[in-house]
Backbone as a chain_set.jsonl record, in Angstrom:
{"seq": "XXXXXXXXXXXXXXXXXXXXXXXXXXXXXXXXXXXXXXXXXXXXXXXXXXXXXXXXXXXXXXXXXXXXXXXXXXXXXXXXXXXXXXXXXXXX", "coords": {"N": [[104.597, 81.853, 125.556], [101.776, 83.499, 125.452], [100.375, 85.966, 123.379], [98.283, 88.879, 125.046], [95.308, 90.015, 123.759], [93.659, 92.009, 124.35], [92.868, 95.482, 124.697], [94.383, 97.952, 126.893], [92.865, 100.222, 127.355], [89.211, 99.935, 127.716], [86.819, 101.649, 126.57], [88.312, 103.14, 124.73], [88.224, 101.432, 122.586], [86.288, 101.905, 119.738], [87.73, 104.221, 118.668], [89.99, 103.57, 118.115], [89.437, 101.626, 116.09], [88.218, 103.23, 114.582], [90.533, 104.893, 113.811], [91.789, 102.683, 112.437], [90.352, 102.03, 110.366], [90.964, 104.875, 108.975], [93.593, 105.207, 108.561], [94.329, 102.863, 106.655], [92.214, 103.138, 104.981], [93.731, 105.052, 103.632], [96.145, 104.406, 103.33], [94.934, 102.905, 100.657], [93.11, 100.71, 101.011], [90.081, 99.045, 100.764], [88.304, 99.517, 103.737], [85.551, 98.319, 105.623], [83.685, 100.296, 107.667], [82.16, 98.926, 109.698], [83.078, 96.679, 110.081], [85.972, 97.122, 110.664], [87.839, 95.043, 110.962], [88.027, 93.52, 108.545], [89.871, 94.253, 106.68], [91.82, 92.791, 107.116], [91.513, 90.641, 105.563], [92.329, 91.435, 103.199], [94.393, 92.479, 102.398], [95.731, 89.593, 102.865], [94.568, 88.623, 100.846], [95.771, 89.846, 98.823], [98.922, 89.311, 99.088], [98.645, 86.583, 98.844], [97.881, 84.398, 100.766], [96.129, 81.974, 102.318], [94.083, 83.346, 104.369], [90.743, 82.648, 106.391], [87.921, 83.513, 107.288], [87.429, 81.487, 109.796], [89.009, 79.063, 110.884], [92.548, 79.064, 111.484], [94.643, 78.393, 111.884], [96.841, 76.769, 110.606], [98.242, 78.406, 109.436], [101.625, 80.333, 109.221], [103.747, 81.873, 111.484], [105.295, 83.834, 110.058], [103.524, 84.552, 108.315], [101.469, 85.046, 109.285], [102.204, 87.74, 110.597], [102.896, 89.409, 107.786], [100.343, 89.78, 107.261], [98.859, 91.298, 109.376], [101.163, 93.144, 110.305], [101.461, 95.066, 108.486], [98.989, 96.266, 109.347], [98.821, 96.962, 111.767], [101.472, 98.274, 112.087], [101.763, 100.791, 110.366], [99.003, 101.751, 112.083], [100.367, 102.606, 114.225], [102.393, 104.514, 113.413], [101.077, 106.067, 112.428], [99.605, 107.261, 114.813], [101.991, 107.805, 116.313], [103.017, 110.182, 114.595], [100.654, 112.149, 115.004], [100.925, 112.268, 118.208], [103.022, 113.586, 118.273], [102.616, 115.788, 116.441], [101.015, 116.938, 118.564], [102.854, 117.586, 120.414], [103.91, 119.526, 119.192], [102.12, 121.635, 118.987], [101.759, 121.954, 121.642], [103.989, 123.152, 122.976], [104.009, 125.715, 121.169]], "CA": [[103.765, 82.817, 126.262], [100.414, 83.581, 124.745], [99.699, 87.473, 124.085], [96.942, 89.244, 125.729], [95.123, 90.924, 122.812], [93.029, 93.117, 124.659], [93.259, 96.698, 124.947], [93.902, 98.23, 128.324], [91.362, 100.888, 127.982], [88.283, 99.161, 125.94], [86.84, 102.806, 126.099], [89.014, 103.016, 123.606], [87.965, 100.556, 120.866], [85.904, 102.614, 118.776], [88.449, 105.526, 118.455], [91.162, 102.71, 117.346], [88.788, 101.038, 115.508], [87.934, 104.53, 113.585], [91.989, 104.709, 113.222], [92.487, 101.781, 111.851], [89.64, 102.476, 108.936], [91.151, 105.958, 108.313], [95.143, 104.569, 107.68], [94.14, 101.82, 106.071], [92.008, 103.975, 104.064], [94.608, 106.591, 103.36], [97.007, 103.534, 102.126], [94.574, 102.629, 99.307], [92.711, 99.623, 100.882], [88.838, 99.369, 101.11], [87.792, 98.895, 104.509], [84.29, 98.702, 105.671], [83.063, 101.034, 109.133], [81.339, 98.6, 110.327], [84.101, 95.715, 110.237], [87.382, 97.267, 110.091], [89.579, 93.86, 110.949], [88.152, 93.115, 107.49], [90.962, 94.649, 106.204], [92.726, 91.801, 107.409], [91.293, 89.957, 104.48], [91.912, 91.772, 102.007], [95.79, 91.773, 102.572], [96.114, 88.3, 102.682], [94.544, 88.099, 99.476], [97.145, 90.661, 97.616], [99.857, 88.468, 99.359], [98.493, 85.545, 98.145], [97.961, 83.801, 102.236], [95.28, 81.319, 102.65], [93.265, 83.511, 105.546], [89.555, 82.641, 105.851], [86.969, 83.561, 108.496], [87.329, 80.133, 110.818], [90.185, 78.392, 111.599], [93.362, 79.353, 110.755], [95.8, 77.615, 112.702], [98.04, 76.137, 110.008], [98.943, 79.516, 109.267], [103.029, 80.051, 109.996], [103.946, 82.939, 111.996], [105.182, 84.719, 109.369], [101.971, 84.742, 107.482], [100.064, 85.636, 110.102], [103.325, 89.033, 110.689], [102.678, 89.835, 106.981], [98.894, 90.25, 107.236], [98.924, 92.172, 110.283], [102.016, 93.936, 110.593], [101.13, 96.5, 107.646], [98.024, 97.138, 109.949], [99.591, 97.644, 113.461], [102.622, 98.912, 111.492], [100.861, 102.058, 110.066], [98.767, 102.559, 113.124], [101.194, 103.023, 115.115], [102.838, 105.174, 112.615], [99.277, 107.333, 112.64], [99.648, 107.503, 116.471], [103.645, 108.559, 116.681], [102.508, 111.389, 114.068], [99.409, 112.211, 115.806], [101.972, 112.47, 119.229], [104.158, 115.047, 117.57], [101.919, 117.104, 116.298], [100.08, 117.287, 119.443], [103.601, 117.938, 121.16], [104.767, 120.673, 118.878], [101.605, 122.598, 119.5], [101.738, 122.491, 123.366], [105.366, 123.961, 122.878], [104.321, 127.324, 120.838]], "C": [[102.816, 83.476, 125.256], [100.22, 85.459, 124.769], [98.286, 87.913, 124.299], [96.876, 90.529, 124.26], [93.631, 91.887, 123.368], [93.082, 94.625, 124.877], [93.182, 97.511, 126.55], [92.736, 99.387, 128.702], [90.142, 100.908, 126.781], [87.309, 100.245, 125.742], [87.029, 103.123, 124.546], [88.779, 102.383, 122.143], [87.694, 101.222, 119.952], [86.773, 103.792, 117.962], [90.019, 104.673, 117.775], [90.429, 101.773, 116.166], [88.649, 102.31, 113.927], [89.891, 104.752, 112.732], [92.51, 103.931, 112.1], [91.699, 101.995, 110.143], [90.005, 103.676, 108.374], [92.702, 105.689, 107.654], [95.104, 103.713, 106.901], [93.398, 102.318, 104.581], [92.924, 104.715, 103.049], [95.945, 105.401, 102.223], [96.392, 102.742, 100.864], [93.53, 101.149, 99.586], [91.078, 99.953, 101.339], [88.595, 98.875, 102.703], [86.09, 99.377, 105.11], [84.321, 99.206, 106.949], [82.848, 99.892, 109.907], [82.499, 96.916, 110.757], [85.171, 95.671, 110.196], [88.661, 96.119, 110.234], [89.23, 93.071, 109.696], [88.899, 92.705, 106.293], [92.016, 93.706, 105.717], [93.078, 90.47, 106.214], [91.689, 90.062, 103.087], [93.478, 91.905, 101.64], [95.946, 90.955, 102.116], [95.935, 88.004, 101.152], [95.557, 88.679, 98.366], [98.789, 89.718, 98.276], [99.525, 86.91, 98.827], [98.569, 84.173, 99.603], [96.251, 83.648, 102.14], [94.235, 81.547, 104.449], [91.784, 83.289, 105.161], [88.884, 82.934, 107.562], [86.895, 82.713, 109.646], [88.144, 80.279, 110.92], [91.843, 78.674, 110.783], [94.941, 79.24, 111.476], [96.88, 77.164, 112.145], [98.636, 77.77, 109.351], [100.494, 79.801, 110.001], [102.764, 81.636, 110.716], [104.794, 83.681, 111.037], [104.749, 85.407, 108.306], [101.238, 85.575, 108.154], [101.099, 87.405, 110.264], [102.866, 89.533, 109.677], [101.533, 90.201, 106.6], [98.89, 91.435, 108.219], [99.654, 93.321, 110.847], [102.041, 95.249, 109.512], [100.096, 97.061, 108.459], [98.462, 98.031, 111.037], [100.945, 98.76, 112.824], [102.539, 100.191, 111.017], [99.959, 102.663, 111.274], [99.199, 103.322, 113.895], [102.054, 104.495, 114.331], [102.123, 106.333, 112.968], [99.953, 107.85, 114.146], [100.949, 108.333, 116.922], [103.196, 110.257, 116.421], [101.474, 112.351, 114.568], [100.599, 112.686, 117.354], [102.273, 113.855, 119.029], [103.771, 116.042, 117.363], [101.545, 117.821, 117.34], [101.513, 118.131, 120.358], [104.389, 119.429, 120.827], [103.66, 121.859, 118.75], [101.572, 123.0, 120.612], [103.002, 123.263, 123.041], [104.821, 125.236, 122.61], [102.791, 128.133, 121.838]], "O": [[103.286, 83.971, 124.232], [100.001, 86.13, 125.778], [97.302, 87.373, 123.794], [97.67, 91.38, 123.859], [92.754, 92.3, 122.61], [93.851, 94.664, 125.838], [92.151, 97.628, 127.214], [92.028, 99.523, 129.7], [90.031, 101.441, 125.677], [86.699, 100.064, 124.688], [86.265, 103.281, 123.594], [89.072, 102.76, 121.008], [88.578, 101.388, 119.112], [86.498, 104.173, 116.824], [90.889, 105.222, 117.098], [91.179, 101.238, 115.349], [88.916, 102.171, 112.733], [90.252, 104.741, 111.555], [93.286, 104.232, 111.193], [92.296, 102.081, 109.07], [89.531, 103.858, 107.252], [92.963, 105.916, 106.473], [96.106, 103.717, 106.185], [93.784, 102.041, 103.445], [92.728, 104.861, 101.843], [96.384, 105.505, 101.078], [97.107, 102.055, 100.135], [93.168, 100.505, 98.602], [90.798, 100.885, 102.092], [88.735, 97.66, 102.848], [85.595, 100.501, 105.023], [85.094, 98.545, 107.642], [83.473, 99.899, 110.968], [82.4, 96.313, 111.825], [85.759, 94.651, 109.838], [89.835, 96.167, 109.868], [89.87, 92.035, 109.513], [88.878, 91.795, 105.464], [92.721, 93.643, 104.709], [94.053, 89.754, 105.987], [91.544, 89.283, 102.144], [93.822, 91.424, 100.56], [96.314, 90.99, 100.942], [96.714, 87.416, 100.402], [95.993, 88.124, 97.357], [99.721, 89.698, 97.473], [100.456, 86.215, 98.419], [99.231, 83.149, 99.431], [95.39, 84.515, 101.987], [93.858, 80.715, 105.274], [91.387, 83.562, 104.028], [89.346, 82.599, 108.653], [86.265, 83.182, 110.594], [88.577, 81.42, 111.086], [92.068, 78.435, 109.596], [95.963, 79.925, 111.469], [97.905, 77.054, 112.817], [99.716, 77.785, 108.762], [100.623, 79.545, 111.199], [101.795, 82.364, 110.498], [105.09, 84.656, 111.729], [105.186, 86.338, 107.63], [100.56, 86.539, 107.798], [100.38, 88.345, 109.926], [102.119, 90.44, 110.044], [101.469, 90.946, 105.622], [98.923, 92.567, 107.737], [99.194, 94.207, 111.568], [102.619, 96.299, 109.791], [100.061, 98.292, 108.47], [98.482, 99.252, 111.191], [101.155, 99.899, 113.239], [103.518, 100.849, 111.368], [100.055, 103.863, 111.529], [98.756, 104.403, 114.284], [102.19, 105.491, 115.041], [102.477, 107.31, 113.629], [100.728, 108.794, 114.302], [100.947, 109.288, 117.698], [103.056, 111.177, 117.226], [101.743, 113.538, 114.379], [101.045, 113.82, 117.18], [101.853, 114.904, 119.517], [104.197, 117.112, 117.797], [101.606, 119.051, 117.345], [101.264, 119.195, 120.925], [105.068, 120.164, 121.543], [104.074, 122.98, 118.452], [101.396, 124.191, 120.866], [102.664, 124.415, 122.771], [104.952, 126.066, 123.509], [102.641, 129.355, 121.854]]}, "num_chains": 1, "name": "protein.A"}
């Protein structure tokens, strides 16, 4: 079963898009504004994973986990934190 990598509200992009360049930031990696799944590149290369702009199909699935999962893995992180905060000001 194939996942759906769209976002359900594409509204949204830019403001996850901005996310992803500010954590990514914050953990020490350059990413550019204007291309933040750049990022993606720049990983692979400190892991030492044969990603390139085209085709990248012979990639295993836990190549492709180790590129991506520090990204989503920290976002989400951002987002929990981001949550909390927001929840322990409605409280006071």
């Amino acid at each position: 079963m194939g996942r759906n990598r769209r976002i359900l509200v594409p509204e949204a992009r830019k403001q996850l898009d901005k996310l992803k360049v500010d954590v990514m930031r914050a953990k020490g990696y350059s990413v550019d504004e204007e291309r933040p799944d750049s990022v993606k590149f720049e990983i692979a290369k400190e892991l030492g994973i044969p990603l390139s702009e085209e085709y990248n199909g012979k990639l295993t699935s836990e190549q492709a986990g180790k590129i991506g999962g520090p990204i989503g893995g920290n976002m989400v992180k951002e987002m929990v934190r981001l949550a909390q905060e927001q929840l322990t000001k409605e409280k006071q």
